[in-house]
LUMDO-479010 format. One record per atom (N, C-alpha, C): atom name; z, y, x. Coordinates in Angstrom, 1 decimal. Layout:
% LUMDO-479010
NODE|CA|Z|Y|X
...
***
This chain:
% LUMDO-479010
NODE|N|1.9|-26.3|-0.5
NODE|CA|1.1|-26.2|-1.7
NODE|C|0.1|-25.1|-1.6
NODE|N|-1.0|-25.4|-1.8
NODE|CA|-2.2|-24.4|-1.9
NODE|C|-2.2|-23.5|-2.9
NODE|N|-2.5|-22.3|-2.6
NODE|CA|-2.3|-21.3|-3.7
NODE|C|-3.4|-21.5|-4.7
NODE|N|-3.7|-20.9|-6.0
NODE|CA|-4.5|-21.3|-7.3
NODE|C|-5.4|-20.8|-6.9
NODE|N|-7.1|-21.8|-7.3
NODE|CA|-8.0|-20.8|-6.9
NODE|C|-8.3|-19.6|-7.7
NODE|N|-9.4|-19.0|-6.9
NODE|CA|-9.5|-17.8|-8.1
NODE|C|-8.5|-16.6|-8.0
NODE|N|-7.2|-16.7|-7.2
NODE|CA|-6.2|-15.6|-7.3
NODE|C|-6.3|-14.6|-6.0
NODE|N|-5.8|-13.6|-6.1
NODE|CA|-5.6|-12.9|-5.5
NODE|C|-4.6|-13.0|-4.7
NODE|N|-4.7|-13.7|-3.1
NODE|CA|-3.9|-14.3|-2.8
NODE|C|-3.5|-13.3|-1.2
NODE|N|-4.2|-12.2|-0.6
NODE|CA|-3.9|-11.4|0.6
NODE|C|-5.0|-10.4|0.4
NODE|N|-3.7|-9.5|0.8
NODE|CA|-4.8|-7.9|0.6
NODE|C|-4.5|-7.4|2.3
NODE|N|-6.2|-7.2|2.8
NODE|CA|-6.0|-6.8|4.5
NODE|C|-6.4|-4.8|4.2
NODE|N|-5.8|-4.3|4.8
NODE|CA|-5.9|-2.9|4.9
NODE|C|-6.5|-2.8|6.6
NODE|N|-6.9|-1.2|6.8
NODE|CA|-7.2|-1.7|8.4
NODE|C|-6.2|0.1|8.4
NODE|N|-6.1|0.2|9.7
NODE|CA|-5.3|1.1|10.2
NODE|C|-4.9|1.6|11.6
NODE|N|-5.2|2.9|11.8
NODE|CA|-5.4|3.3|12.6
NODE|C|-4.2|3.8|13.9
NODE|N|-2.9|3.7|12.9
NODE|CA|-1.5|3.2|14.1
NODE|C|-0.8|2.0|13.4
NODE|N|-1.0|1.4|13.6
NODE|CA|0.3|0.4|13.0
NODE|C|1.6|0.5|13.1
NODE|N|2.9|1.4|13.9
NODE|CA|4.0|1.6|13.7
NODE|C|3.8|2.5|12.5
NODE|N|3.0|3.5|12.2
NODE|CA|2.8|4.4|11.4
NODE|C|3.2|4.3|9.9
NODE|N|1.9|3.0|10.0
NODE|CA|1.8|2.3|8.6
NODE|C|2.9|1.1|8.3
NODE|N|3.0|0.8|9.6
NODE|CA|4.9|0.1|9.1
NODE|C|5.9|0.9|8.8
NODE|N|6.3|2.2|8.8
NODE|CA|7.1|2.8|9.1
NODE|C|6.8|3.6|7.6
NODE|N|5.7|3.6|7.3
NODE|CA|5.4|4.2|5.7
NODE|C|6.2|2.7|4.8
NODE|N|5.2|2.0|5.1
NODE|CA|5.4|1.0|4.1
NODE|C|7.5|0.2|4.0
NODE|N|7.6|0.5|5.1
NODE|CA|8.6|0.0|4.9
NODE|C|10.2|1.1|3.9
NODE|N|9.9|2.4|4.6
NODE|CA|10.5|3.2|4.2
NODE|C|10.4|3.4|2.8
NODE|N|9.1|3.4|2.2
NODE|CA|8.5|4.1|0.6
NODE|C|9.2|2.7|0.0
NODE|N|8.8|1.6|0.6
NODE|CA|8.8|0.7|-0.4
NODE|C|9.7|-0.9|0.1
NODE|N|10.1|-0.6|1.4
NODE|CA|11.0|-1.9|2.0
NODE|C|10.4|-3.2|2.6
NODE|N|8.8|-2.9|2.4
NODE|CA|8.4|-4.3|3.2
NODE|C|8.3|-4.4|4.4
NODE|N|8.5|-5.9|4.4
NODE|CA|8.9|-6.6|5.7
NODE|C|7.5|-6.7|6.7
NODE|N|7.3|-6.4|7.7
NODE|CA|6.4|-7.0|8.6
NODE|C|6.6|-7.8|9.8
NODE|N|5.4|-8.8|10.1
NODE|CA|5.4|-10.2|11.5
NODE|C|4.2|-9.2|12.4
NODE|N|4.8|-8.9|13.2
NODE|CA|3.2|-8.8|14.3
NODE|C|2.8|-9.9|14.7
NODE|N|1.7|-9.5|14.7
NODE|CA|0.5|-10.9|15.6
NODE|C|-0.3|-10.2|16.5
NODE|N|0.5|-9.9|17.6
NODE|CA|-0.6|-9.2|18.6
NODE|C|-0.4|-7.8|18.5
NODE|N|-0.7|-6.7|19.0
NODE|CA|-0.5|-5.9|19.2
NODE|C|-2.0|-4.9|18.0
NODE|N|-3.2|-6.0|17.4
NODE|CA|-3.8|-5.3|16.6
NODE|C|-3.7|-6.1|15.2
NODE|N|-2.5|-6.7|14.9
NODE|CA|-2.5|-7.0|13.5
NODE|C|-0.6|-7.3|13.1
NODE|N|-0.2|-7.1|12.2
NODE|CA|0.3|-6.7|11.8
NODE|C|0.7|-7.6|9.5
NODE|N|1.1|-8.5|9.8
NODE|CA|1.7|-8.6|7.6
NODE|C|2.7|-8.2|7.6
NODE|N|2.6|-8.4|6.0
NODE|CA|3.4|-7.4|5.6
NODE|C|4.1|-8.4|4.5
NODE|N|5.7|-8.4|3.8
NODE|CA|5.7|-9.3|2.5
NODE|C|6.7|-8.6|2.2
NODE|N|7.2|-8.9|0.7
NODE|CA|8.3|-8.2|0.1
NODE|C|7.5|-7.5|-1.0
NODE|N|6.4|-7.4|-1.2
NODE|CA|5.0|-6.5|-1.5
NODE|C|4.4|-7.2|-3.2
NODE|N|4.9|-8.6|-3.3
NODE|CA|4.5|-9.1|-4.5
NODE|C|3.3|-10.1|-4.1
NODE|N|2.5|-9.5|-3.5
NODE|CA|1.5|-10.4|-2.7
NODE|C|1.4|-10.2|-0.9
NODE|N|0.7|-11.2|-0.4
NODE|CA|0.8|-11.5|1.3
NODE|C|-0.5|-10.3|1.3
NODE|N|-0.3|-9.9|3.0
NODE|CA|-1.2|-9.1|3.3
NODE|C|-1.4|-8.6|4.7
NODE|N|-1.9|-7.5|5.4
NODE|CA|-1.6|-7.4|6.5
NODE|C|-2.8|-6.0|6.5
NODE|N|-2.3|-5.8|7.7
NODE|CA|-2.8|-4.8|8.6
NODE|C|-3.4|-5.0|9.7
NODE|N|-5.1|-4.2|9.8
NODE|CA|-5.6|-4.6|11.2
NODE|C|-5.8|-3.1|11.7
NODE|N|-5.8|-3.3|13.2
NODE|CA|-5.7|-1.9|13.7
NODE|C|-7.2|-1.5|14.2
NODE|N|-7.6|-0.2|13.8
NODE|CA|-9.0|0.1|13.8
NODE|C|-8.9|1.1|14.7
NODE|N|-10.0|1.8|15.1
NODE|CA|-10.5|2.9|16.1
NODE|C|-11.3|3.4|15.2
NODE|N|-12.1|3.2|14.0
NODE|CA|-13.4|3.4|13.3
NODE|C|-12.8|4.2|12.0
NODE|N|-13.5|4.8|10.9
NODE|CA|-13.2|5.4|9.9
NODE|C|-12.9|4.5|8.9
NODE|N|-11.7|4.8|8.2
NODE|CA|-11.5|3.3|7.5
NODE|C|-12.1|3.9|5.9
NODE|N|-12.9|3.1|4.9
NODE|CA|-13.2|3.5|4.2
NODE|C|-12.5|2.1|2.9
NODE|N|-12.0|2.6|2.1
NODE|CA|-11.5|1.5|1.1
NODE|C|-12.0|1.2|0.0
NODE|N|-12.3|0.0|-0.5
NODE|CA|-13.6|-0.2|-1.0
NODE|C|-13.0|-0.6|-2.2
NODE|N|-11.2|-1.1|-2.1
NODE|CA|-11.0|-1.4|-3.4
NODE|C|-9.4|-1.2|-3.7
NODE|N|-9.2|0.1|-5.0
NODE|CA|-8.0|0.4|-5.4
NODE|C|-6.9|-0.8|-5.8
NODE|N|-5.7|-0.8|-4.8
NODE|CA|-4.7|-1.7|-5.1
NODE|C|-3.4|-0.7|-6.0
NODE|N|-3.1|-1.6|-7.4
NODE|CA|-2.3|-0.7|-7.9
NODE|C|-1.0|-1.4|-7.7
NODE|N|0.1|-0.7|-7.7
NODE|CA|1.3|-1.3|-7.6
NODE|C|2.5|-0.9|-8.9
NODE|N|3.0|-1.3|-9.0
NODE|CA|3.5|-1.1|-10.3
NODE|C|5.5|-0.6|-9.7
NODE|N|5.8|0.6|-10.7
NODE|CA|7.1|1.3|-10.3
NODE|C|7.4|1.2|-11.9
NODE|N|9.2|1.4|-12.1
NODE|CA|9.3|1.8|-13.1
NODE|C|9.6|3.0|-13.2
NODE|N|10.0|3.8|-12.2
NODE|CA|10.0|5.2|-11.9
NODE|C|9.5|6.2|-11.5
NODE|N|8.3|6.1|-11.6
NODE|CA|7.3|7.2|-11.0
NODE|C|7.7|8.2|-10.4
NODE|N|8.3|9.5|-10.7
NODE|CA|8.9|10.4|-10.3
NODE|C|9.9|10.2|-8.7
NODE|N|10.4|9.2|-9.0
NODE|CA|11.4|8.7|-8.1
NODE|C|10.5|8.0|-6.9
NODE|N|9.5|7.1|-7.0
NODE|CA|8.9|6.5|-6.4
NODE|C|7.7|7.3|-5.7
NODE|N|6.9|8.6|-6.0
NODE|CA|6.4|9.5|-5.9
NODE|C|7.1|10.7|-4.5
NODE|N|8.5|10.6|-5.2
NODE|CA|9.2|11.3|-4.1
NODE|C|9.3|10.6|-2.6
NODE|N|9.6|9.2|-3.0
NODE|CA|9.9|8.4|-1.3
NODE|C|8.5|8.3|-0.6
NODE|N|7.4|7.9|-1.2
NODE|CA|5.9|8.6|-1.1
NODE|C|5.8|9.8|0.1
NODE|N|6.2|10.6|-0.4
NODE|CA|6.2|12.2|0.0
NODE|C|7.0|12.2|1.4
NODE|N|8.5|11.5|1.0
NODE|CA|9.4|11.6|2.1
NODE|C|8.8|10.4|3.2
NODE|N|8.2|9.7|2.9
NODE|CA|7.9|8.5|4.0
NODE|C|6.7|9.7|4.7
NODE|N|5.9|10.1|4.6
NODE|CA|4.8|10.6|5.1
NODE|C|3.4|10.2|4.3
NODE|N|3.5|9.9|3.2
NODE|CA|2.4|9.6|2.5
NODE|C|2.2|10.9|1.7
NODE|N|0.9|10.9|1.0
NODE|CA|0.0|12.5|0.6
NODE|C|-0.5|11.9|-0.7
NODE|N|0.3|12.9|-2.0
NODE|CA|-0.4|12.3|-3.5
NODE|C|-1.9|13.1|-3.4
NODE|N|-2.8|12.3|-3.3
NODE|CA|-4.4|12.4|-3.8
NODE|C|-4.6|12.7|-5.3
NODE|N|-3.9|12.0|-6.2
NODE|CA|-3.9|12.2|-7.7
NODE|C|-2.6|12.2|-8.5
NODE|N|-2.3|13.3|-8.8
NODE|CA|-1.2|13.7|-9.8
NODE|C|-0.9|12.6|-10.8
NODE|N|0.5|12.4|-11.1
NODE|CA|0.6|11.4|-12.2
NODE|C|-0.2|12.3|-13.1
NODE|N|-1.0|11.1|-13.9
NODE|CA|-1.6|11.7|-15.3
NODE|C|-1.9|9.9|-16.2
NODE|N|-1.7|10.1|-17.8
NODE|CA|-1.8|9.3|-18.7
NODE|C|-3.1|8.6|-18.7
NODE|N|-2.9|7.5|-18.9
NODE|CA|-4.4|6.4|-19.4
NODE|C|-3.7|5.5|-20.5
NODE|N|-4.6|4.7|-21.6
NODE|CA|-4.2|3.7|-22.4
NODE|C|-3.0|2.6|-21.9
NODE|N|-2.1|2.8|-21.9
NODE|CA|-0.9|1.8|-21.8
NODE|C|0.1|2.3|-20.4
NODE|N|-0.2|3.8|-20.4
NODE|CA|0.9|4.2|-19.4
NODE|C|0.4|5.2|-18.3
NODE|N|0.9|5.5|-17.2
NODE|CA|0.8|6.7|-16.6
NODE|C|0.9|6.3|-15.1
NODE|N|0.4|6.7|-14.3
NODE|CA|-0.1|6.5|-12.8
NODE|C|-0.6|7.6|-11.9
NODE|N|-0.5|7.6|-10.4
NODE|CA|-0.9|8.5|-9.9
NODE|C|-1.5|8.0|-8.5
NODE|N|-2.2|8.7|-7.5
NODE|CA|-2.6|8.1|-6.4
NODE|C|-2.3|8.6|-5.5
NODE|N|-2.1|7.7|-4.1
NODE|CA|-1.8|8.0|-2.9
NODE|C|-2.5|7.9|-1.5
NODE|N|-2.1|8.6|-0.5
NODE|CA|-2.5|8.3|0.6
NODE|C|-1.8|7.9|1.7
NODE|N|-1.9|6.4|2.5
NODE|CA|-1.0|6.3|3.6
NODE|C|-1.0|6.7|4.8
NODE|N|-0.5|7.0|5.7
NODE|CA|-0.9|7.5|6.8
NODE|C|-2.5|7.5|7.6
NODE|N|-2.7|6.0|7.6
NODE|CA|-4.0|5.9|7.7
NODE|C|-5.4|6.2|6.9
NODE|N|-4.8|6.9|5.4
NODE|CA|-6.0|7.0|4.9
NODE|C|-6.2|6.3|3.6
NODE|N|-5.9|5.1|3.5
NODE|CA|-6.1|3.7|2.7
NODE|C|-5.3|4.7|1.2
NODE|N|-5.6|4.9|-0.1
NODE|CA|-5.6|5.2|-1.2
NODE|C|-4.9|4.1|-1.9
NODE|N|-3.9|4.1|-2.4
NODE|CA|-3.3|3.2|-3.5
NODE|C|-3.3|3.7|-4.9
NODE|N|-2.7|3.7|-5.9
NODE|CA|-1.9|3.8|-6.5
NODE|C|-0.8|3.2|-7.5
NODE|N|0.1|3.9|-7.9
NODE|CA|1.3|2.6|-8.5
NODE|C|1.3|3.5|-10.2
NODE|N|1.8|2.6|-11.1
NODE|CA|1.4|2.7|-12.5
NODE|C|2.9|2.3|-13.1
NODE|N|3.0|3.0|-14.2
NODE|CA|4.2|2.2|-15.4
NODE|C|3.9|2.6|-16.5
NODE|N|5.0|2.2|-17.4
NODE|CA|4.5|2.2|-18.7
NODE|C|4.8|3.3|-19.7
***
């Protein structure tokens, strides 16, 4: 079955080591990765499909993916212990509180609750 049009169905990040950014993502947050080749890399367990391509070039991110925690504090910590760098402090917005991160490669997230 074909996914719905219109949805947001894979998010591609690019990345400059790929064990790196598996080894973040899996640790902070448990997702699973398939290699395909030695320059790509999905990822699942994540809520949505996605993947990683491996760059030599400056990766610039064009568009904030938020992820959603019910623990911030807690989730902030494994952040820190995996090798990721908070860019933006938890701070409040209308309908809850969030903060921003960095993964090894650079790529900016952030994760939100209520």
């Amino acid at each position: 079955m074909s996914p719905p049009s219109n949805h947001i169905d894979y998010i591609e990040f690019k990345a400059v080591d790929l064990n790196a950014v598996k080894m973040f993502y899996s640790g902070a947050f448990g997702w699973e990765f398939t290699d395909y080749g030695p320059t790509y890399t999905s990822f699942s367990g994540s809520g949505v499909a996605g993947g990683f391509e491996k760059t030599e070039g400056e990766i610039r991110n064009g568009a904030l993916v938020v992820l959603y925690h019910s623990d911030l504090n807690s989730i902030k910590k494994k952040i820190e212990a995996s090798g990721g760098e908070i860019s933006m402090d938890i701070f409040s917005f209308p309908g809850g509180k969030r903060f921003h991160f960095k993964d090894p490669s650079g790529n900016e997230l952030a994760i939100w609750s209520e």
